[in-house]
N, C-alpha and C positions, 0 to 999 in steps of 0.2 A: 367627716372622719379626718385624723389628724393625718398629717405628712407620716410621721413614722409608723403607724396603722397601716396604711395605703403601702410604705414600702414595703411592710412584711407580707403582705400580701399578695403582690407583686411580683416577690421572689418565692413565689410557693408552685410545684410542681417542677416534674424533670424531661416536661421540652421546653423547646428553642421558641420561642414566642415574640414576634416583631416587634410585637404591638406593646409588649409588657418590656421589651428594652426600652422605646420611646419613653413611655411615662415611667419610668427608672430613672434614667438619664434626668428628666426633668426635676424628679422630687428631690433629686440627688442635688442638683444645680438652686432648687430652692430653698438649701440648706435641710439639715434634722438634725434631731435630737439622741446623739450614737447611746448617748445613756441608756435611752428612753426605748430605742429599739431593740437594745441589747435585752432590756426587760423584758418587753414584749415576747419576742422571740425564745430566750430563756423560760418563761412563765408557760409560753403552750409548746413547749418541747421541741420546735421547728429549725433549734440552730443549725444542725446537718445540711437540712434541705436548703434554708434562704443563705447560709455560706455558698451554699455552692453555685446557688444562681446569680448570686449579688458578685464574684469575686469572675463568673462566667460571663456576665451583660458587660458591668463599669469598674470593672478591677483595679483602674488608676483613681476614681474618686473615694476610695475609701482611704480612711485618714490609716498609716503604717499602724499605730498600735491598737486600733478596731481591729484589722487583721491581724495581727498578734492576737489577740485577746481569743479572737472567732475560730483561729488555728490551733491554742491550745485545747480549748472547748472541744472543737471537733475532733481530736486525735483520741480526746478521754473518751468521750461518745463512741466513736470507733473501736475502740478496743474495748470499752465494757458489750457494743453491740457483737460482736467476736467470742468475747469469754461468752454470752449467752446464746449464743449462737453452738458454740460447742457442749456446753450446758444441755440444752437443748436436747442435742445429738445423745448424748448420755442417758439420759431420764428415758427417754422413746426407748433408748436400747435395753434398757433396765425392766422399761413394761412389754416390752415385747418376749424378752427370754423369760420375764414370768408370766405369758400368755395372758395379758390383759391388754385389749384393741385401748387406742388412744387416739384423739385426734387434735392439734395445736392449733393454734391460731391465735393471733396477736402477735407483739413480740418480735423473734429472730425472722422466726417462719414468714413472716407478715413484709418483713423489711427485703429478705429475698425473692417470693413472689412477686410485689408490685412496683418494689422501686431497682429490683437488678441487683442492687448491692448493701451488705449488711450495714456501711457506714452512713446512711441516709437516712435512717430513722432510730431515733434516741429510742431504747430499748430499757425498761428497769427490772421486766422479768420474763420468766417464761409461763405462758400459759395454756395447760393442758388438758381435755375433756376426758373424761371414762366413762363409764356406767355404773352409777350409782349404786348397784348390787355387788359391784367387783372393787369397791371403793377401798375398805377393810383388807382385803387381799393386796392390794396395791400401798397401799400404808405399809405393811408390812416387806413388800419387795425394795422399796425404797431406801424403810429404816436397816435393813440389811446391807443396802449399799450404799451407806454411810451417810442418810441423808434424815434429818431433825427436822419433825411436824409442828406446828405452833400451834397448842390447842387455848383457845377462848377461855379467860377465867371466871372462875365462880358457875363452869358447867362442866356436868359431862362428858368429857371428848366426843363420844358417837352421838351426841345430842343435836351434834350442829350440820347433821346431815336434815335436821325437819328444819334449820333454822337461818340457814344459810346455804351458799353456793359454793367456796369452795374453801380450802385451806392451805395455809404457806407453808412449805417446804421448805428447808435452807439447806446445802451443803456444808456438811460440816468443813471438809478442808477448804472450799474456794467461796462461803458467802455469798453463791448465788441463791435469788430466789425464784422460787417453782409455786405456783400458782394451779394445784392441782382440784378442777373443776369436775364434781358432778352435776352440775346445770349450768347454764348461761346465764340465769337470773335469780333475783333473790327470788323466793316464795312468795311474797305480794307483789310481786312485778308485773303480774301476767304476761307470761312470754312463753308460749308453750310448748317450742320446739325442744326437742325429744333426740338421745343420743344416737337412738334405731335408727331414726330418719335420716340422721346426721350420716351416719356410718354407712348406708345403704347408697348414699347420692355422692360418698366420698370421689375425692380426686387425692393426687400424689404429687406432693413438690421433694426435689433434690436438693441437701443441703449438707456442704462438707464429704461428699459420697454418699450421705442417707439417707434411705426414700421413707419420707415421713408422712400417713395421711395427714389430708388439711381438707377442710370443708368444701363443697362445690363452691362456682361461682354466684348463683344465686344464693344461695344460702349464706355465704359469707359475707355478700355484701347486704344483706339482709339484718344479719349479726353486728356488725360495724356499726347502721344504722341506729341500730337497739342501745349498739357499748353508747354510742352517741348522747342518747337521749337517756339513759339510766347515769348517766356521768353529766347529765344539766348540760352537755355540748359547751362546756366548759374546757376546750383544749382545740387549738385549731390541728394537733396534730391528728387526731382524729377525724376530723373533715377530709383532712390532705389523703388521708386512708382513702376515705369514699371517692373521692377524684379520683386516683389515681388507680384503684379498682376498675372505676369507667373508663379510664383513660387505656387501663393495658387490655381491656377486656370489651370492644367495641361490640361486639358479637355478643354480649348479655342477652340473656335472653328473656326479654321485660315483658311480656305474659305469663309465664313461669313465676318471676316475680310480683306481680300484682297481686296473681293470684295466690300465691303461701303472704302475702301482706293482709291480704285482708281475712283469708282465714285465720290466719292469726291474731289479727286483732291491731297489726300493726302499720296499719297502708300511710297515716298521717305520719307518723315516724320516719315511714320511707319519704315519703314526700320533704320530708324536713331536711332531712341528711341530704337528700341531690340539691337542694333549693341552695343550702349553705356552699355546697361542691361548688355550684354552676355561682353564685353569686362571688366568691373567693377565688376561684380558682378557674373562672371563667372555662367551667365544662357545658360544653354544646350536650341535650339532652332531648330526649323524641319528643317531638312535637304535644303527641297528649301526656306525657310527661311533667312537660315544659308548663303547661295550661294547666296542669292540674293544682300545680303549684302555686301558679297566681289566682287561682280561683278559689282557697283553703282561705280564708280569713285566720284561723287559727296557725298554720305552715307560715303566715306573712309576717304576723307579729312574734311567734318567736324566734322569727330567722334574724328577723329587726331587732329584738331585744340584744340575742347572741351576738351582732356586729357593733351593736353601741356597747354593749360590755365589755368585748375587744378592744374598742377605740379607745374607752376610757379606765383601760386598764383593770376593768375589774373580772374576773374570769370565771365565776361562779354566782347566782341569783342571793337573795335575802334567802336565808332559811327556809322562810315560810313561803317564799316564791318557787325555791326550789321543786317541792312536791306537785304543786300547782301548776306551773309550767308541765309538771312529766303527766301529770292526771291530766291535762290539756290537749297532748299530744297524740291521744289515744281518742279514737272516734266512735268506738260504740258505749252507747248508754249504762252496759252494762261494767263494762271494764270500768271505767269514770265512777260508777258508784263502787265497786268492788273495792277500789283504789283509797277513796275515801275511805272504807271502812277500816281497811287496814293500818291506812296512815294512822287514825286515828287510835286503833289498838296498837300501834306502835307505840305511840307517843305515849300513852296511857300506861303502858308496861313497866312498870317499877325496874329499877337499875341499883347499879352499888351506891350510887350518890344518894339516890332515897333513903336506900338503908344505912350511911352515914349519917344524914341527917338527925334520923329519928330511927332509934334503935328498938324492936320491939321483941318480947320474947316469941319462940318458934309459933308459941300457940295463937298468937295472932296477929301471925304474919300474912295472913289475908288480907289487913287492914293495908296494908303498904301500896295499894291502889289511891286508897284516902290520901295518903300521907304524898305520892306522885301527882293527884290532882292541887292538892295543898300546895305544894311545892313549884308546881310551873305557875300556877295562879298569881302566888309570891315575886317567882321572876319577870309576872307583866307579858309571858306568852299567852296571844291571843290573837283568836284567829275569825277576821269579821263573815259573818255568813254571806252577806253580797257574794264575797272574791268567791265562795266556795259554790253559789248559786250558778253564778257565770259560768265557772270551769267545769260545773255536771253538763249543763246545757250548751256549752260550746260545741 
């Protein structure tokens, strides 16, 4: 792993850590590449955090206009994590006076829970769970209080409740956006946790004065795991989440969790998200925890993969690795084929680019499956059965 890798690294999390000044200090003294960190850092959203450790540890080795540069950054970050922070605060209050339960998570909420303060975690929206029954109601308390839904083109707005998870919301006066969720996951994701369960095991964080629900401890760090791995764990700020989760929350309570992991379908996932926490962010983790992780052949090499594609800048898999990786992650049989089938009815799904393509009158507009096999065939997507063999039977 490079120098400037290893220092962003290094500066992730918000304690005081002996061990991680020493080899600071050091990488710092064997010169890097401020470009180059600056990217890294920039690219998985962590400026907040490694400013505040890098400028806490060796705040005389950093060249004057790095800190310049890291200080305007941060201030923008700060004050956009503020406005959505109050954002926030609004929208809750907005479904609450029209009597629809809500619960947050990610986001403002995410950055006051675990890291203490809203200016530590780069924030781009707010995102909000309901019940998919009270969804429609809630569209309309919003649009009254002056806030503009984005609907998907070439469908029916209420369509994208079988077709999706959630939809953007913007303010019309201040251009924040709101992220208003009836599931956690797309519909082929298999992720099956449920807003009842959600709401039943609720906890309550304070923000600005308002008491907002937010999901239990287990459960959230559950969900984190999930955002992880449905986002290709392409963001170390996301990691930093799960550390830091374990870190404010010692007292987790990992039977509870094991157990909503594997009924769900999700135990390798969990295992993936602590393994990268503990690897990154050097989080101490329970013993059969700790073991189960090195004992996952699948947990090893995509935690391996995630750290070399850090290193080498690149922060998200090949397309076609992408799905593969996430069908890899999942450890029962059936999920793994379930996942297949869907990918591939994904892919297979005719789009507006098909229908550019080759225009066909309504009455046979069937054929547009044809013309979507036609068409990737042409662009040379293709996908060797071996990789697909591997990844059912991993």
């Amino acid at each position: 792993m490079t120098n400037e890798a290893l220092l962003v690294l290094r500066c992730l999390g918000i304690t005081d850590n002996s061990s991680s000044r020493v080899e600071i200090e050091s990488l710092l003294s064997a010169g890097v590449d401020w470009r180059r960190v600056l990217s890294l850092v920039r690219a998985n959203g962590v400026l907040p955090i490694f400013r505040e450790n890098l400028l806490r540890y060796c705040p005389h080795a950093v060249p004057r206009s790095i800190r310049a540069q890291m200080q305007a950054e941060f201030q923008t970050c700060a004050s956009l994590s503020i406005g959505y922070a109050h954002e926030l605060v609004r929208v809750i209050t907005c479904l609450q006076q029209g009597g629809i339960s809500a619960i947050a998570f990610k986001g403002p909420i995410l950055a006051q829970q675990l890291y203490g303060t809203f200016s530590l975690r780069q924030c781009r929206d707010v995102d909000i769970l309901i019940e998919k029954n009270r969804f429609r109601q809630a569209i309309d308390v919003l649009e009254s209080a002056g806030y503009t839904p984005v609907w998907p083109k070439g469908q029916p707005k209420w369509e994208i409740l079988g077709s999706d998870k959630h939809v953007s919301v913007f303010s019309r006066a201040r251009q924040y956006r709101v992220e208003l969720h009836w599931s956690l996951a797309m519909p082929e994701s298999e992720f099956p946790l449920k807003f009842d369960d959600l709401w039943s095991r609720r906890d309550a964080v304070h923000v600005l004065g308002t008491s907002i629900d937010v999901p239990s401890r287990e459960d959230l760090f559950l969900i984190l795991c999930f955002h992880l791995a449905a986002h290709w764990w392409a963001s170390l700020k996301w990691i930093c989440d799960i550390g830091e989760l374990l870190r404010r929350y010692p007292d987790l309570n990992w039977q509870v969790v094991v157990e909503r992991a594997r009924a769900w379908g999700c135990y390798r996932i969990m295992l993936t998200g602590v393994a990268l926490a503990r690897d990154t962010m050097a989080i101490d983790l329970p013993e059969q925890i700790d073991r189960a992780t090195k004992s996952d052949k699948a947990v090893i090499e995509i935690s391996n993969d995630v750290l070399c594609r850090f290193s080498a800048g690149a922060y998200a898999p090949h397309c076609i690795q992408k799905p593969l990786d996430y069908i890899r992650s999942r450890e029962r049989l059936g999920d793994r084929l379930r996942l297949i089938v869907n990918f591939i009815r994904c892919r297979l799904k005719p789009n507006e680019h098909d229908r550019e393509w080759v225009r066909l009158p309504d009455a046979l507009s069937c054929l547009y499956i044809l013309v979507r096999i036609v068409r990737i065939a042409r662009l040379r997507y293709k996908v060797s059965v071996i990789p697909l063999l591997k990844t059912i039977m991993s």
